[in-house]
C-alpha positions as CSV (number, residue, x, y, z in Angstrom):
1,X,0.9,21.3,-12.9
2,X,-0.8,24.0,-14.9
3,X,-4.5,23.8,-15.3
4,X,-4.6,24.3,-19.3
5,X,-3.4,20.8,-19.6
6,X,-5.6,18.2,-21.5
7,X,-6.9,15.5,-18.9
8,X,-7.3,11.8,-20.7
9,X,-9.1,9.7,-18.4
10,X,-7.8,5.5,-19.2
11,X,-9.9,2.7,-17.1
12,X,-7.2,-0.2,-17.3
13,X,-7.9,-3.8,-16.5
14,X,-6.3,-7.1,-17.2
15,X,-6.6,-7.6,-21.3
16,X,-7.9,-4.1,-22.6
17,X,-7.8,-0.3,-21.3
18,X,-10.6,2.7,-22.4
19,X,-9.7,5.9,-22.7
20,X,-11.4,9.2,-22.4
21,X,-10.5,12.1,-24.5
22,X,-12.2,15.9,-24.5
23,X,-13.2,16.7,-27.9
24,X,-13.3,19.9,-29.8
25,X,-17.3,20.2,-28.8
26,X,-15.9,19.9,-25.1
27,X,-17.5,16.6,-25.3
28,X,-16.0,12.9,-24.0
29,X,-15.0,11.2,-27.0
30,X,-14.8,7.0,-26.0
31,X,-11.9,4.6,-27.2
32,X,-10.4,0.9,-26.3
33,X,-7.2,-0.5,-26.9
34,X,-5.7,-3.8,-25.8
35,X,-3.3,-3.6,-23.3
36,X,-0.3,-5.1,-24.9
37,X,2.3,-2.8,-27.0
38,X,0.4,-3.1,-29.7
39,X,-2.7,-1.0,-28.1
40,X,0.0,1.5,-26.6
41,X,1.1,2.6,-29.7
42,X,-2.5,2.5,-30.5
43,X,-3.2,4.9,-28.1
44,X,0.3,7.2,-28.1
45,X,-1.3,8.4,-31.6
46,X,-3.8,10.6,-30.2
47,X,-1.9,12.2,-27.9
48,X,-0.5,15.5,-27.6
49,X,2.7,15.5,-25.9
50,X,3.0,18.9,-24.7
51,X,-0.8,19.5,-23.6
52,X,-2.3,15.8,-22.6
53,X,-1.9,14.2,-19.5
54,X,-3.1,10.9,-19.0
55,X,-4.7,9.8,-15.6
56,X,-5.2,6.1,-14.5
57,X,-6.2,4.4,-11.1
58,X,-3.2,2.2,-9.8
59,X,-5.2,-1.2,-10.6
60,X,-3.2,-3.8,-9.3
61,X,-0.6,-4.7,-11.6
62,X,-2.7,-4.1,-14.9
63,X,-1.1,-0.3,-15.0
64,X,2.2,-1.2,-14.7
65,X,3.2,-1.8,-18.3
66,X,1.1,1.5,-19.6
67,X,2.6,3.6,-17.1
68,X,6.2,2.5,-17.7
69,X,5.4,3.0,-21.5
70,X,3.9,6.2,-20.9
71,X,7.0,7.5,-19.1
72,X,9.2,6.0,-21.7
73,X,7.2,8.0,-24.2
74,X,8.2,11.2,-22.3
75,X,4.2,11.9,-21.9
76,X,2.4,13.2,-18.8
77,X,1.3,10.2,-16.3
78,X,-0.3,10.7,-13.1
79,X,-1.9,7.3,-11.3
80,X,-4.2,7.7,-8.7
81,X,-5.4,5.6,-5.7
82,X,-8.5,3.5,-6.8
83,X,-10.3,4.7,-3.7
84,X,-10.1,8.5,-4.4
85,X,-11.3,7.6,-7.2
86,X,-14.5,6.1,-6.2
87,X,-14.4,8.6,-3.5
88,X,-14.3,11.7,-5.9
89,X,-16.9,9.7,-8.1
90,X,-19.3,9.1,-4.9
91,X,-19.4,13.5,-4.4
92,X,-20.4,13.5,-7.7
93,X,-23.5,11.4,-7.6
94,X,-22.3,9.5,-10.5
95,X,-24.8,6.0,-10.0
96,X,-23.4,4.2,-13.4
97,X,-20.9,2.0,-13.1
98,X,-19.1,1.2,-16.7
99,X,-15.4,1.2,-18.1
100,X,-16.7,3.7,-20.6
101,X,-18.2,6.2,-17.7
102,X,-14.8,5.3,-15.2
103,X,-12.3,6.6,-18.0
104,X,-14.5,10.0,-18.0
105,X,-14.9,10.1,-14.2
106,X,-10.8,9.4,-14.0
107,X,-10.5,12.4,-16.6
108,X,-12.4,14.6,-14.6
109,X,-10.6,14.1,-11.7
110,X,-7.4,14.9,-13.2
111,X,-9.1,18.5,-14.1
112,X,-10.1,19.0,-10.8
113,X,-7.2,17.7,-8.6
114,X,-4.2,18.4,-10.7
115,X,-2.5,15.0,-9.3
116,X,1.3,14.9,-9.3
117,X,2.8,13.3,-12.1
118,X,4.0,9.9,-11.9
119,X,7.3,8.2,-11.9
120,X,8.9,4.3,-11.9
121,X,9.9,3.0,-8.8
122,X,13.4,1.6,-8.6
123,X,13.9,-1.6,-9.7
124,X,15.2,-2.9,-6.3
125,X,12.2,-1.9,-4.8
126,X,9.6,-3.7,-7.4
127,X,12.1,-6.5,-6.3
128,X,11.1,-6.6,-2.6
129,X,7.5,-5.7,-3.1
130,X,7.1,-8.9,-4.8
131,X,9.5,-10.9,-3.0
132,X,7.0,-9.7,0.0
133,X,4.2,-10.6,-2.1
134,X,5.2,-13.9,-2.5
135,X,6.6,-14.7,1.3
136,X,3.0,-13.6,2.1
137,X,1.4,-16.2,-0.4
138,X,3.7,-18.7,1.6
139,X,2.9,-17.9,5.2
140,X,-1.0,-18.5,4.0
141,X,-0.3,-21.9,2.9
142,X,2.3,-22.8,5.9
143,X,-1.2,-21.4,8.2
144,X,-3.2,-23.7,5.8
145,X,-1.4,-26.6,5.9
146,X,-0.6,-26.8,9.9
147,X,-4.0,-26.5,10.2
148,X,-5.0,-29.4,8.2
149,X,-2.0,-31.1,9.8
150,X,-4.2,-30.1,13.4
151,X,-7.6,-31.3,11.4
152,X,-6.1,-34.6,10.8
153,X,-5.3,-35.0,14.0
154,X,-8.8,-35.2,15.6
155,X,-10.0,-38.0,13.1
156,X,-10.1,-41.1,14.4
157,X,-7.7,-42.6,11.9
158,X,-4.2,-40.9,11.4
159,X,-2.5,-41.5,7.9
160,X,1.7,-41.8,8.4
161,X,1.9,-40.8,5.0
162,X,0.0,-37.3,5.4
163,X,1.4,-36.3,8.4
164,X,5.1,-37.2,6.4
165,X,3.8,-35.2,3.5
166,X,2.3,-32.1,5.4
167,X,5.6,-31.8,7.7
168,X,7.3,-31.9,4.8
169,X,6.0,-29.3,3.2
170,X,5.7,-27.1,6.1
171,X,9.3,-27.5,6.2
172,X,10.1,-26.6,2.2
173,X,7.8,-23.6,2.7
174,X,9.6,-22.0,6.2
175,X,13.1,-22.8,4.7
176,X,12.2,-20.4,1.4
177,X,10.3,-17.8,3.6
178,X,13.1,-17.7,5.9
179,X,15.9,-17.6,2.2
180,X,13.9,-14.8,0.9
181,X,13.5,-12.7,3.5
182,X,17.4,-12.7,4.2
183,X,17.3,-11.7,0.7
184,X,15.1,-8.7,1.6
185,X,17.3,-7.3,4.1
186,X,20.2,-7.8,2.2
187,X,18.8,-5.6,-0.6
188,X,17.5,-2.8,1.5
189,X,20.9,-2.8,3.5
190,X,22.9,-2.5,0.3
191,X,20.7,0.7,-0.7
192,X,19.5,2.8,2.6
193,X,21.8,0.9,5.1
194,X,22.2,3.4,7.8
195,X,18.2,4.5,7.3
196,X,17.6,0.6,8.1
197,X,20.2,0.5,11.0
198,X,18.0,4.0,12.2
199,X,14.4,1.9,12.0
200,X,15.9,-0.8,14.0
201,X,17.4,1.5,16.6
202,X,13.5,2.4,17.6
203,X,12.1,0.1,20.6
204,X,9.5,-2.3,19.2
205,X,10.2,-2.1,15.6
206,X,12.1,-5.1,14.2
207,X,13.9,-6.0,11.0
208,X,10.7,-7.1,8.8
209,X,8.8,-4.1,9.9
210,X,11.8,-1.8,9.1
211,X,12.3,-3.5,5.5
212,X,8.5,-2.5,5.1
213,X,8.2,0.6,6.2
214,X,11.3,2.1,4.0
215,X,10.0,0.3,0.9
216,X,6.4,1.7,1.5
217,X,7.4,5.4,2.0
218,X,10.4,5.1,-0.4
219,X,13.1,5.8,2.1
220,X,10.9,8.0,3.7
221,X,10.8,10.7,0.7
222,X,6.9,10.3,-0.7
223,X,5.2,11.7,2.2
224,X,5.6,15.4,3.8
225,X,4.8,14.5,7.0
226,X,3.7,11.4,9.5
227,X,-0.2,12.0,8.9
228,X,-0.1,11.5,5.7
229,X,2.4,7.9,5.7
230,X,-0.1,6.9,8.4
231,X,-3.5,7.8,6.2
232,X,-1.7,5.9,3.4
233,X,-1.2,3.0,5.2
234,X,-4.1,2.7,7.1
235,X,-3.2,2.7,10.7
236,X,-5.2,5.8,11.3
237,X,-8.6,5.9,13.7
238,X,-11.4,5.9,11.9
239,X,-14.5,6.9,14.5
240,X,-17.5,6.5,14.4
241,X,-19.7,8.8,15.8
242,X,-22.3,12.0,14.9
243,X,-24.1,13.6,17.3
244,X,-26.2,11.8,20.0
245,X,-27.8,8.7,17.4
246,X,-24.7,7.4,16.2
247,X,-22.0,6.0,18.1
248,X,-19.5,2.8,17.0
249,X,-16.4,1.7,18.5
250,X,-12.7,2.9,16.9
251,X,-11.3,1.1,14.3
252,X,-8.6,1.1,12.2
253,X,-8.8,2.4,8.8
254,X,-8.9,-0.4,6.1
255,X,-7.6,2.4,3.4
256,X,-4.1,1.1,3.6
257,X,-2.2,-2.0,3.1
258,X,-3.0,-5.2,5.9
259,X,0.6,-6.4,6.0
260,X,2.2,-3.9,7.0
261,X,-1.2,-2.7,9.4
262,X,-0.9,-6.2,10.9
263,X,3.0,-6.0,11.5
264,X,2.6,-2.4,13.5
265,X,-0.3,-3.8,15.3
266,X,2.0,-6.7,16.3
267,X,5.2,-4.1,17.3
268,X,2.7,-2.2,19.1
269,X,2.6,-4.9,21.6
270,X,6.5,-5.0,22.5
271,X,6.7,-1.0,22.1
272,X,4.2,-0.6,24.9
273,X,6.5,-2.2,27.3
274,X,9.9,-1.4,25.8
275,X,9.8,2.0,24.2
276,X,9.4,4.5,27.3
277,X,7.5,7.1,25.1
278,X,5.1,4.4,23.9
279,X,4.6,3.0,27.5
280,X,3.9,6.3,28.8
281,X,0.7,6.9,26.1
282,X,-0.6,3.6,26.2
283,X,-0.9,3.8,30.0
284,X,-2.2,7.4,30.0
285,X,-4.9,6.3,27.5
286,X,-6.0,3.3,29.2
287,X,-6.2,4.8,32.5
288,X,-8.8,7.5,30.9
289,X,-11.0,4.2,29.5
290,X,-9.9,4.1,26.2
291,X,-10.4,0.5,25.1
292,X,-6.5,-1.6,25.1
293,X,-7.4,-1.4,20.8
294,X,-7.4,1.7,20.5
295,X,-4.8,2.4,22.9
296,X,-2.5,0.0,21.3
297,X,-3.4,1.9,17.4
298,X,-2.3,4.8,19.1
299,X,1.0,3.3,19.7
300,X,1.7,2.3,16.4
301,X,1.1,5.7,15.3
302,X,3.4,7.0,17.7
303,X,6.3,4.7,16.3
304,X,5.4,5.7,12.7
305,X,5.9,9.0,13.8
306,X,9.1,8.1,15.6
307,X,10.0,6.5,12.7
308,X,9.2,9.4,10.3
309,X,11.1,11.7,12.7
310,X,14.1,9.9,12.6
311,X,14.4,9.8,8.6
312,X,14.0,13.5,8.6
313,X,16.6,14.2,11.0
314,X,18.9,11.5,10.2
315,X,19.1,10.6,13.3
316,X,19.2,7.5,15.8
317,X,17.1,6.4,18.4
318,X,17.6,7.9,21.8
319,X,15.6,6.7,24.8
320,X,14.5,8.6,27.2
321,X,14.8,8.1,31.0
């Protein structure tokens, strides 16, 4: 993107969004709009269509409707990652925290970075990220309820009707987790079948994980290269440690999203004994006294990049001997 566009800095949250816009003096001029269609035509107004781009954080789902409008519009969009946001505003000093000040730190970031510009996802996958959403939402209150079911169990009295009630609905709730994730992998087998079939082929990665991982990196095409799908999920090392004074133990990045972490995590466990590749670097890392953790984060790097590799070459799993 060239560097003469106009960067509008827009702070979004759940019932109103506000906007920064360089005036004539080169000075931030402030405005707020409600964030309904009403406030987007509000806003479109201002704009310039060949010169302004606007810049927002990806704030839960409070962008959404803006950015689809936005792109509709056929104006410039680029969302952003809340924490380079707050990273970019930390190297700046910047101490005040306001709606008014976030639009113009969002604006400034857009002059410095030049962030790519933004475009929907298809509709099948805003399908499956909320179907996963929601079997998550379940799977919390399954967990909740067998443990009040386990509660109830060490009083002194135990109610019939309770424990009816609670297996009931621990029922209900693994009967819809189970319908909608068979819906999952129907949908992601109707549109990267052979990419799914390819995921699965790896040791130690099973369906769920595969459904994940190729919603996540969008069949593998929004990242250039392993790193950077495993910085953006947050399976990465983070370590601790700056010259003699400071020393912590490895852990994993909490930049990224905890499903999907947790679910590596977890095929890290059956790769280490089934995946020969993944066997071999857990053992050599454990034998130099690297804690079991951190060998085991190390293995679910080492099937994202197996995983990564495999999308680029189009390519099956091949074990070797």
């Amino acid at each position: 993107m060239t560097k003469n566009k106009n960067y509008i800095g827009i702070d979004i949250s759940k019932l109103s969004f506000d906007v920064a816009i360089k005036n004539e003096r080169d000075k931030y001029s402030h405005y707020k709009f409600s964030n309904d269609n009403e406030g987007f035509a509000s806003f479109k107004k201002l704009l310039n269509e060949d010169l302004d781009v606007c810049v927002m954080e990806a704030s839960g789902p409070y962008y959404l409707k803006l950015a689809q409008y936005l792109f509709d519009q056929n104006l410039f969009l680029s969302v952003v990652n809340p924490l380079v946001i707050r990273r970019f505003s930390q190297m700046r000093l910047s101490r005040t925290k306001t709606d008014k000040k976030d639009a113009v730190i969002i604006a400034e970031y857009g002059r410095a970075e030049n962030p790519g510009l933004w475009k929907p996802e298809a509709e099948y996958v805003l399908e499956i990220k909320q179907m996963q959403a929601y079997v998550e939402q379940m799977n919390k209150s399954r967990t909740g309820f067998m443990r009040q079911k386990e509660a109830f169990k060490q009083n002194t009295m135990e109610s019939i009707v309770l424990n009816e009630s609670l297996d009931k609905m621990i029922a209900g709730l693994e009967i819809e987790i189970s319908r909608i994730e068979s819906k999952m992998m129907t949908i992601i087998n109707c549109h990267h079948s052979r990419l799914f079939k390819q995921m699965q082929s790896i040791p130690g990665i099973g369906r769920k994980t595969a459904v994940l991982l190729i919603v996540i990196s969008g069949g593998f095409t929004k990242f250039d290269n392993a790193r950077q799908l495993s910085s953006y999920i947050g399976i990465s090392p983070r370590i601790f440690e700056s010259g003699t004074s400071v020393k912590g133990r490895s852990k994993i990045c909490k930049m990224g999203m905890s499903r999907i972490r947790a679910m590596l995590y977890i095929c890290s466990w059956s790769a280490k004994k089934c995946n020969n590749a993944c066997r071999e670097l857990y053992d050599r890392l454990v034998e130099k006294g690297k804690a079991r953790k951190v060998a085991l984060i190390a293995v679910a790097n080492k099937l994202l990049k197996q995983a990564f590799a495999l999308a680029s070459k189009n390519e099956y799993y091949l074990q070797n001997n």
